[in-house]
C-alpha positions as CSV (number, residue, x, y, z in Angstrom):
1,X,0.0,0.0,0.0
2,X,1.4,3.6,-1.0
3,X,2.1,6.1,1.9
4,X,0.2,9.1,1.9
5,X,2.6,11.9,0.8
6,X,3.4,9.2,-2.0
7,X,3.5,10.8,-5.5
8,X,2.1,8.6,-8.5
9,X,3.4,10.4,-12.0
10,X,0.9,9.1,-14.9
11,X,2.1,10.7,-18.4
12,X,0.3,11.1,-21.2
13,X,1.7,9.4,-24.7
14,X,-0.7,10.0,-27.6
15,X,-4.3,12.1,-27.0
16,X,-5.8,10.8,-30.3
17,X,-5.0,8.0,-33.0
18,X,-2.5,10.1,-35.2
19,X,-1.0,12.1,-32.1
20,X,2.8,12.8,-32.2
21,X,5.6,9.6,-31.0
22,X,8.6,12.0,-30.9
23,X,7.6,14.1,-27.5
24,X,6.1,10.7,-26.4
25,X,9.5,9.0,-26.5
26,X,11.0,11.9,-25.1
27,X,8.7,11.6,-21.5
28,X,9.2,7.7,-21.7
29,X,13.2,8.2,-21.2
30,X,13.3,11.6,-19.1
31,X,9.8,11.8,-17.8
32,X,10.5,8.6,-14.5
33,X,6.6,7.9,-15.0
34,X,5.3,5.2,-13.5
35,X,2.4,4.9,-15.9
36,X,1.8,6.0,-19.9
37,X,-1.4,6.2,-20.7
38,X,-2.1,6.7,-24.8
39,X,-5.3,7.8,-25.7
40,X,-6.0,6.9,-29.6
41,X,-9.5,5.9,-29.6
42,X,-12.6,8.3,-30.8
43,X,-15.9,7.4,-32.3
44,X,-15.3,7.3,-35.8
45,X,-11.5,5.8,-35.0
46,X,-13.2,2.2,-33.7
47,X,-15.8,2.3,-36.6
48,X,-12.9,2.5,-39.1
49,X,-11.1,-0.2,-37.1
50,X,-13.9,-2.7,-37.4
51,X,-14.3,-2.0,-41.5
52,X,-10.4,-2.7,-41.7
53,X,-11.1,-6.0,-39.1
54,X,-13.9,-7.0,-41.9
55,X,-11.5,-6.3,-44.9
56,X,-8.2,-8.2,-42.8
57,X,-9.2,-10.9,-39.8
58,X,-5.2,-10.1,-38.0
59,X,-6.1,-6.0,-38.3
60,X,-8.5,-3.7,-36.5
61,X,-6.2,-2.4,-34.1
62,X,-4.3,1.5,-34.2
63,X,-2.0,1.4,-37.3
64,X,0.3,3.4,-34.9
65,X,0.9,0.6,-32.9
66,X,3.5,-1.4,-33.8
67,X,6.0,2.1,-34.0
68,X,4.4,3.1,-30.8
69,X,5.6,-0.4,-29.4
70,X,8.6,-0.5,-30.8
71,X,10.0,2.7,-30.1
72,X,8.3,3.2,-26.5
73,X,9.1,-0.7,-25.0
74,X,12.9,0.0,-24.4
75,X,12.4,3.5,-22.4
76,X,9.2,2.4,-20.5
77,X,11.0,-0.9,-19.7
78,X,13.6,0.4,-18.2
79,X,12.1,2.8,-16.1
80,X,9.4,0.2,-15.2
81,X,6.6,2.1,-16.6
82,X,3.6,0.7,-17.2
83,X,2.0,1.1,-20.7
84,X,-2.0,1.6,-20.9
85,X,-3.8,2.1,-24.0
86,X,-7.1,1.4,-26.2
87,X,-5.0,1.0,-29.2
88,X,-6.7,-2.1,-29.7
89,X,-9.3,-0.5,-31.0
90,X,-11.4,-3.1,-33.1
91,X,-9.2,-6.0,-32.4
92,X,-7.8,-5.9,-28.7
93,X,-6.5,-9.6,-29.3
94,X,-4.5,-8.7,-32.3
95,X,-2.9,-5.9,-31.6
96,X,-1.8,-7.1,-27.8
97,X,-0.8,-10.2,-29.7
98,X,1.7,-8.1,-32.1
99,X,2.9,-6.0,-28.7
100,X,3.9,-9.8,-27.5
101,X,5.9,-10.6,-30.8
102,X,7.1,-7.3,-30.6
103,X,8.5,-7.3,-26.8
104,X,10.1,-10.8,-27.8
105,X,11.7,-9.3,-31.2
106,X,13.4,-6.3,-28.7
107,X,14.3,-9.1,-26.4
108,X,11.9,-8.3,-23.5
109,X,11.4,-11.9,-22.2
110,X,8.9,-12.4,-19.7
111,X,7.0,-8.9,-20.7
112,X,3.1,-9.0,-19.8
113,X,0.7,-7.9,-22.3
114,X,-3.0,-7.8,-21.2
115,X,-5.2,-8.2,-23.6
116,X,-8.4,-6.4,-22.4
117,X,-11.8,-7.4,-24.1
118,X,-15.9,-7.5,-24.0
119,X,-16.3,-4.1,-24.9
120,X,-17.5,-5.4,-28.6
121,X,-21.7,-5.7,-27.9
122,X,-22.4,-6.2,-31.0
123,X,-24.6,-9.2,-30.4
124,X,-26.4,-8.0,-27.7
125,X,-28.1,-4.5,-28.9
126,X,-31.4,-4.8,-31.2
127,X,-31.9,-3.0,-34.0
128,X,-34.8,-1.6,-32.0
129,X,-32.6,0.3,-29.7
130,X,-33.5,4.0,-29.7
131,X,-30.5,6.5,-29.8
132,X,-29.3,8.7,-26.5
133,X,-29.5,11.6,-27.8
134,X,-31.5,12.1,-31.0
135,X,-35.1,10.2,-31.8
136,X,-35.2,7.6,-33.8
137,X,-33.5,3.7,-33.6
138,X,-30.4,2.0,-35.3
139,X,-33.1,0.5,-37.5
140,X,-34.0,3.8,-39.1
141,X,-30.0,4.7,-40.3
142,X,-31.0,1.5,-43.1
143,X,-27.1,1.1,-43.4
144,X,-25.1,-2.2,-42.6
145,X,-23.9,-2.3,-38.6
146,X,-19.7,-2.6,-38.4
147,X,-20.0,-3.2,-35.0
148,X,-20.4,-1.7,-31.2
149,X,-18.5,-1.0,-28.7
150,X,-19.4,0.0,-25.1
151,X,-16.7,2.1,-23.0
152,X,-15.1,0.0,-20.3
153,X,-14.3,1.9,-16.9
154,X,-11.6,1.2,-14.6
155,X,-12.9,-1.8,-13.3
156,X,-11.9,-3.5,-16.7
157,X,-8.8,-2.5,-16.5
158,X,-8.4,-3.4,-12.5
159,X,-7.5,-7.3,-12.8
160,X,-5.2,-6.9,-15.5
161,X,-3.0,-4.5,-13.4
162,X,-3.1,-6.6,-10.3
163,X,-2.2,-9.7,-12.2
164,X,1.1,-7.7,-12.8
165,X,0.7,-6.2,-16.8
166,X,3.7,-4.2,-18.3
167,X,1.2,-3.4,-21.1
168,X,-2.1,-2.9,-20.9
169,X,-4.2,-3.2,-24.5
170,X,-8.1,-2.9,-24.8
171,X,-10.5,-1.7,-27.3
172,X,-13.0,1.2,-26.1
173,X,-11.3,1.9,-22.7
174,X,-13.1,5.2,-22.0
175,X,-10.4,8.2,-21.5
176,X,-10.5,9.3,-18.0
177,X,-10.4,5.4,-17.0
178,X,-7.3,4.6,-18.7
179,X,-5.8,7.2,-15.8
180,X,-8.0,6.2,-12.7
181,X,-7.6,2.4,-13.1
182,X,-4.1,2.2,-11.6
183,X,-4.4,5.5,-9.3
184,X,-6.6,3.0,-8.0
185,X,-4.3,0.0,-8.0
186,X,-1.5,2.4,-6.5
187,X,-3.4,3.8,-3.8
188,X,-5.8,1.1,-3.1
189,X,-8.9,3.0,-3.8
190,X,-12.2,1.2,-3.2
191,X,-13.8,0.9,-6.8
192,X,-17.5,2.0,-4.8
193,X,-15.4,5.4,-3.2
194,X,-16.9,7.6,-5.8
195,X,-14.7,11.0,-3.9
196,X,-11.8,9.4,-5.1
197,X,-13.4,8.3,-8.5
198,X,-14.1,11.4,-9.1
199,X,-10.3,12.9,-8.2
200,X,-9.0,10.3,-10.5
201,X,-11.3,11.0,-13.2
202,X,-10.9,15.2,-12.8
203,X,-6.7,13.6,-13.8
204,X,-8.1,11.7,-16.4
205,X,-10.4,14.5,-18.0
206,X,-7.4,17.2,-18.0
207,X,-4.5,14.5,-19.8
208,X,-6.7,12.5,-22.0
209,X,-6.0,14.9,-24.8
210,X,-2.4,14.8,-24.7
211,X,-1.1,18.8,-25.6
212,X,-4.1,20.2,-25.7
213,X,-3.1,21.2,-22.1
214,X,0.3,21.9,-22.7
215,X,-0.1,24.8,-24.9
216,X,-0.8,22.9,-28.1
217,X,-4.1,23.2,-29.2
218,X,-4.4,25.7,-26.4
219,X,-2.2,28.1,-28.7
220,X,-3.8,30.9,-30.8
221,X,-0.9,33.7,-32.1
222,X,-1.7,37.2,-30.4
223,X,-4.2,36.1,-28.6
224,X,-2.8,33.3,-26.3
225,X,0.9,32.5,-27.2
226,X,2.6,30.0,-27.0
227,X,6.4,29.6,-27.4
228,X,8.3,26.7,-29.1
229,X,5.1,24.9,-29.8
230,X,6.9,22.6,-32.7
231,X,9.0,20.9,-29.9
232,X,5.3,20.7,-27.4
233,X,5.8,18.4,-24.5
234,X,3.4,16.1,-23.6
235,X,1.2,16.8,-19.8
236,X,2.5,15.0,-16.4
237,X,0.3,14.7,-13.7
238,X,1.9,14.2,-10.3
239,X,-1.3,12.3,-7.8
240,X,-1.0,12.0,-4.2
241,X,-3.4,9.2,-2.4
242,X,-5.8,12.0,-1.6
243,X,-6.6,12.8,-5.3
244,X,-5.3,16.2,-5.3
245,X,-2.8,16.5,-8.7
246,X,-0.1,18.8,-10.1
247,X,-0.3,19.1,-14.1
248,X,3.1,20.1,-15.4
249,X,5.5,18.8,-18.2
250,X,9.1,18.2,-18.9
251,X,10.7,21.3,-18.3
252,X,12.8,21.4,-21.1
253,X,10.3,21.2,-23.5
254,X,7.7,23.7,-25.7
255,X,4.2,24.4,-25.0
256,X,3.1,25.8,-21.4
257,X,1.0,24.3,-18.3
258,X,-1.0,27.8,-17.0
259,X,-4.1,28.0,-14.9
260,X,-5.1,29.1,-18.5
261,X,-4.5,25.6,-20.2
262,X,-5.9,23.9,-17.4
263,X,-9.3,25.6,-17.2
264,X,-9.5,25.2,-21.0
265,X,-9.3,21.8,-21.2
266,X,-11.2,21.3,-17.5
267,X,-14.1,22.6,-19.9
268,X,-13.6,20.5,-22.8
269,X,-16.4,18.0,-24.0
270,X,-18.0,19.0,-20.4
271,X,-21.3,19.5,-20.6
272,X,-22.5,19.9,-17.3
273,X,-19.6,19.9,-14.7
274,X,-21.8,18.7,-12.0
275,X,-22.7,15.8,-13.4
276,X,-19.5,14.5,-16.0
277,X,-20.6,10.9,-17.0
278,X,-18.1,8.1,-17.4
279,X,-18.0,4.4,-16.5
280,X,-16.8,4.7,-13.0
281,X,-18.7,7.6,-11.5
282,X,-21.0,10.6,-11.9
283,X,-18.1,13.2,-11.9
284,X,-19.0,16.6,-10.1
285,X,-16.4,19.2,-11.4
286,X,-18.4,22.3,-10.5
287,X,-15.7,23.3,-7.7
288,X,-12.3,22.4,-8.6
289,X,-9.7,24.3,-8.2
290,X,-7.0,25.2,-10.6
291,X,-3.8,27.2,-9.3
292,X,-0.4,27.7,-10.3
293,X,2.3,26.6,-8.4
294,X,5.4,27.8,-10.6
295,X,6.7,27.6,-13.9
296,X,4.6,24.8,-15.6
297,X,2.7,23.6,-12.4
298,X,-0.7,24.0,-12.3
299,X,-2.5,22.6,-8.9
300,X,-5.6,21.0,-9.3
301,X,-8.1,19.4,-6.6
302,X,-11.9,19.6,-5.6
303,X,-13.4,17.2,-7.8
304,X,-16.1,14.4,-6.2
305,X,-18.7,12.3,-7.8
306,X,-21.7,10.2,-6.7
307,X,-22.8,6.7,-8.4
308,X,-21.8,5.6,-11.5
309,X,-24.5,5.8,-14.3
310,X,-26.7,2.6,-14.2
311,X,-26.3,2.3,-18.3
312,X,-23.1,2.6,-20.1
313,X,-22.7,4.4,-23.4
314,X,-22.3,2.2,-26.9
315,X,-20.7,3.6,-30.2
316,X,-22.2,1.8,-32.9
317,X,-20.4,2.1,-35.9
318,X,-22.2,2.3,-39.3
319,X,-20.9,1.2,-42.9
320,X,-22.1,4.7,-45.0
321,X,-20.3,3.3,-48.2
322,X,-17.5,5.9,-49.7
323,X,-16.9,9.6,-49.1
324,X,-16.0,11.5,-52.3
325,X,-14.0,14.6,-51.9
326,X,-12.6,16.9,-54.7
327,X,-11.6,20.7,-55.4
328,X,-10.1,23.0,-57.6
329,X,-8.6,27.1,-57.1
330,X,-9.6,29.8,-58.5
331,X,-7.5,33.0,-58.8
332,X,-7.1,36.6,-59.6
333,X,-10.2,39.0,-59.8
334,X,-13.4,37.5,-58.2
335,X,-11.7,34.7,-57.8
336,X,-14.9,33.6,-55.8
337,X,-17.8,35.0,-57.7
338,X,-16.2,32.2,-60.4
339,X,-15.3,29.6,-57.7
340,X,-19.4,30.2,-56.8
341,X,-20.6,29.7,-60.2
342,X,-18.2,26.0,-60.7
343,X,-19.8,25.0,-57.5
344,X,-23.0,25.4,-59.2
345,X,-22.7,24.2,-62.2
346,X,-21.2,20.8,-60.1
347,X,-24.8,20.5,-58.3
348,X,-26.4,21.1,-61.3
349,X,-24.8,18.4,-63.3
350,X,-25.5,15.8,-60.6
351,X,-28.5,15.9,-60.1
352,X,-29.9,16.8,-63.7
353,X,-27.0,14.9,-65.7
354,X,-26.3,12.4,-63.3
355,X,-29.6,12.0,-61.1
356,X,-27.4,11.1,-57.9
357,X,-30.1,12.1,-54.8
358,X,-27.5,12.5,-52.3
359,X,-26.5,15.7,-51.5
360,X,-23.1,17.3,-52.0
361,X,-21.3,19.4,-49.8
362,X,-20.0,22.9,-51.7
363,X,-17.7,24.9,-49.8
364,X,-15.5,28.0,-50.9
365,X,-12.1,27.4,-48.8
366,X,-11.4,30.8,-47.8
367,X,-14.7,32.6,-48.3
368,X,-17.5,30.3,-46.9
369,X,-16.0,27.2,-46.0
370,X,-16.6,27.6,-42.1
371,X,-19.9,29.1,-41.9
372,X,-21.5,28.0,-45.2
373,X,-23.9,26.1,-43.2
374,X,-25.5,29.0,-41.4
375,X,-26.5,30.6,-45.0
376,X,-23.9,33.7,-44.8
377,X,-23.5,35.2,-48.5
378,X,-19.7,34.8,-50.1
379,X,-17.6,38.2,-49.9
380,X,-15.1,38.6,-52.9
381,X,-11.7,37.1,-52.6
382,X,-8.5,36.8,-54.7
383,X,-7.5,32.8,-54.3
384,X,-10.4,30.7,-53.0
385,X,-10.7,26.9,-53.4
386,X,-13.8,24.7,-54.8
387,X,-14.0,22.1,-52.0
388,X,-17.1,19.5,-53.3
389,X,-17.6,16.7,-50.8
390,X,-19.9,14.0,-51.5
391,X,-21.0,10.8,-49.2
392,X,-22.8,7.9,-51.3
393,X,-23.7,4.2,-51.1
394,X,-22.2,3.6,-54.9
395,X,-18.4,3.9,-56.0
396,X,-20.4,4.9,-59.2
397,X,-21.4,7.8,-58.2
398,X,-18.5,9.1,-56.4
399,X,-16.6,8.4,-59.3
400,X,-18.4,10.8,-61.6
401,X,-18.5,13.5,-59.0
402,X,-14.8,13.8,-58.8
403,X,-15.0,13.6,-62.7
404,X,-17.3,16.6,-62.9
405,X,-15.3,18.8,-61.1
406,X,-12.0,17.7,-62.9
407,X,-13.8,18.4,-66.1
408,X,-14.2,22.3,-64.6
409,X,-10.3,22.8,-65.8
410,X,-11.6,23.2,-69.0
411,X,-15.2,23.2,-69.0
412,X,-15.4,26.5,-67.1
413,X,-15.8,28.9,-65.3
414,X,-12.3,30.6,-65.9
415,X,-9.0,30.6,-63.7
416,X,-9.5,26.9,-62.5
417,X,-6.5,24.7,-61.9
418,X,-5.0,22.5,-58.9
419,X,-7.6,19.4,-59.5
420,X,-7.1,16.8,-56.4
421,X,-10.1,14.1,-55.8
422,X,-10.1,11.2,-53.6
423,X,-12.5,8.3,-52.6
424,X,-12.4,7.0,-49.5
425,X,-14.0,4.0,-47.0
426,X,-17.1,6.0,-44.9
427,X,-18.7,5.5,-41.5
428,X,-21.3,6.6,-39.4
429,X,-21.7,6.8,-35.6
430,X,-24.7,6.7,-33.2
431,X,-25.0,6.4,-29.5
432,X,-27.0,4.5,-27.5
433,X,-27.4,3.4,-23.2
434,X,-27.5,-0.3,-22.4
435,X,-28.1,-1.9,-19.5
436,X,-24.3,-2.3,-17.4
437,X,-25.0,-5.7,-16.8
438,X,-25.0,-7.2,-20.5
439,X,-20.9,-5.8,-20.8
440,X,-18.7,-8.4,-19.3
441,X,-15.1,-7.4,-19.5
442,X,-12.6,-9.9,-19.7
443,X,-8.9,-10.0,-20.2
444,X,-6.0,-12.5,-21.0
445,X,-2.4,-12.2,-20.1
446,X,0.3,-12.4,-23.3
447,X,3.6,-13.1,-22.4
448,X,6.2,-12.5,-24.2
């Protein structure tokens, strides 16, 4: 059992799928963690996963991470950090299985790889299951089901730490968890203390998204600066057994940790602070504090929580067929009076010419692109680009929308040039609650 005035430092490796390695190996070596959490799972991320599981059986996990693996084992092993990520995305047995070959290839004999899994429910919802948020049921989207997933809370993660795991892989591991399952290990927390849920889940909610409290996506030139923000550290988070937590970084690297940073990312994706939902608790954020304590150190305590939600949230991931993007610029004297008129004429042709029903997106980079939605009128500029984005069930017709604009270059308006056009794999997402009982979390030790 830790001692009170113990300090638990949990580093953050990756906040999304596609996050950075470089700063990541950097805080393996330097940063004397005791855990890495990498956070590379989002909605849309695990629906992709499961179409590239359907296309390739031994795939379905982060393509990131066999490089992750590779170049974070030999730091984290020999510091004795533990690794915790949902990298498995889709395929949680795969990709712990190719951490194992892996460790053995870097000569890691004897390294544990948990394989966490049961968060795929994908027999167990009906089609008549109504949505969380929105009317209607996953019957009414009419589009093949990839798969779902529900988001696993500490307690998944729980056995596989105290059976020992170096590496810890699972498939939807909700965020904050990721970071409260071994505060809990460390410190003994009682899984039904939901004070201390809610402490470890406040750390959770403020690293989960890697720089975006370190100045990275915090940054915004003249209004909040940030210096050396190419060479961004990744966020530490210093925990005592008492929950309380000091966010700072390496202190040698870019980016900044400010009361500013903190508050910013406190708020993120927080839609009522007294009542944050996650698999472990009923987060209440409504009095935390945030202050500095130095260069870098932000102080942060106050969080609590009551009982966990009764339901757990389930991404169910949608086949929507192919996603059709193409543009072309337009330059010189209005540039976007021309660039509007293309746009047109590409509507035009696909639904008269063509008869394709689905709707395209038009967008005039640099004019209307951002708030074209909200019906604001184009204003002239000198260098605009066409951006047409189209989502269909048929390659077909994704093939001839990235042929009509191509055919612009010559077909008109004037000042066109720059054609790019690509056709890509499409999902859709939907949410819905399930009852906690039907997920049953399981996991399996890898050895390598």
């Amino acid at each position: 059992m830790a001692k009170e005035h113990d300090v638990f430092r949990i580093g953050t490796g990756a906040g999304f799928s596609a996050d950075r390695l470089d700063p990541a190996v950097d805080l393996a070596r330097r940063g004397a963690l005791d855990v890495m959490v990498l956070e590379c799972l989002g909605e849309r991320t695990v629906a992709f996963a499961h179409r590239d599981r359907m296309a390739n059986p031994k795939r379905g996990y982060n393509a990131h991470l066999e490089r992750r693996m590779r170049a974070l084992l030999p730091a984290c092993h020999e510091a004795g950090t533990i690794v915790i990520s949902n990298m498995g995305a889709a395929n949680p047995r795969a990709g712990a299985a190719r951490a194992r070959d892996i460790a053995r290839e870097l000569g890691f004999a004897g390294l544990k790889i948990a394989c966490i899994e049961g968060d795929d429910v994908s027999d167990r919802v009906p089609l008549s299951q109504k949505f969380m948020d929105e009317p209607g049921t996953l019957a009414d989207v009419g589009r093949p089901i990839v798969g779902m997933n529900a988001y696993l809370g500490a307690d998944a993660i729980l056995p596989a730490l105290e059976a020992g795991a170096d590496v810890v892989i699972g498939g939807r591991l909700a965020d904050p968890s990721m970071y409260l399952a071994p505060l809990m290990q460390r410190y003994g927390w009682d899984t039904a203390d939901m004070g201390r849920a809610g402490a470890g889940t406040l750390v959770g909610h403020l690293m989960e998204c890697g720089m975006q409290i370190t100045g990275g996506y915090f940054a915004d030139p003249g209004v909040k600066e940030v210096t050396r923000l190419a060479q961004c550290g990744y966020p530490i988070a210093e925990v005592t057994a008492d929950g309380g937590a000091v966010i700072t970084k390496l202190p040698d690297t870019g980016g900044c940790v400010t009361e500013a940073t903190v508050k910013e990312q406190l708020l993120y994706e927080v839609h009522n602070p007294a009542a944050y939902l996650t698999p472990d608790v009923t987060a209440d954020f409504s009095r935390v504090s945030v202050k500095a304590e130095g260069k870098d150190r932000v102080r942060v305590g106050g969080a609590s929580g009551r009982t966990r939600p009764e339901k757990l949230k389930v991404t169910v991931g949608f086949d929507a067929g192919f996603m059709a993007e193409a543009g072309v610029s337009y330059a010189g004297l209005a540039a976007s009076t021309r660039g509007k008129l293309a746009g047109e004429i590409v509507r035009e042709r696909l639904k008269q010419i063509h008869g394709i029903a689905s709707h395209p997106r038009v967008d005039l980079i640099g004019v209307n692109s951002l708030f074209a939605t909200a019906g604001q009128t184009p204003t002239q500029s000198e260098d605009v680009r066409l951006r047409v984005a189209l989502r269909t069930t048929r390659q077909e017709e994704a093939e001839l929308m990235l042929w009509e604009v191509e055919s612009l270059l010559c077909c008109g308006p004037a000042g066109g040039g720059g054609f790019r056009g690509s056709i890509t794999p499409a999902v859709l997402t939907k949410s819905v609650l399930i009852d906690r009982a039907l997920v049953e979390p399981t996991f399996e030790m890898f050895v390598a």
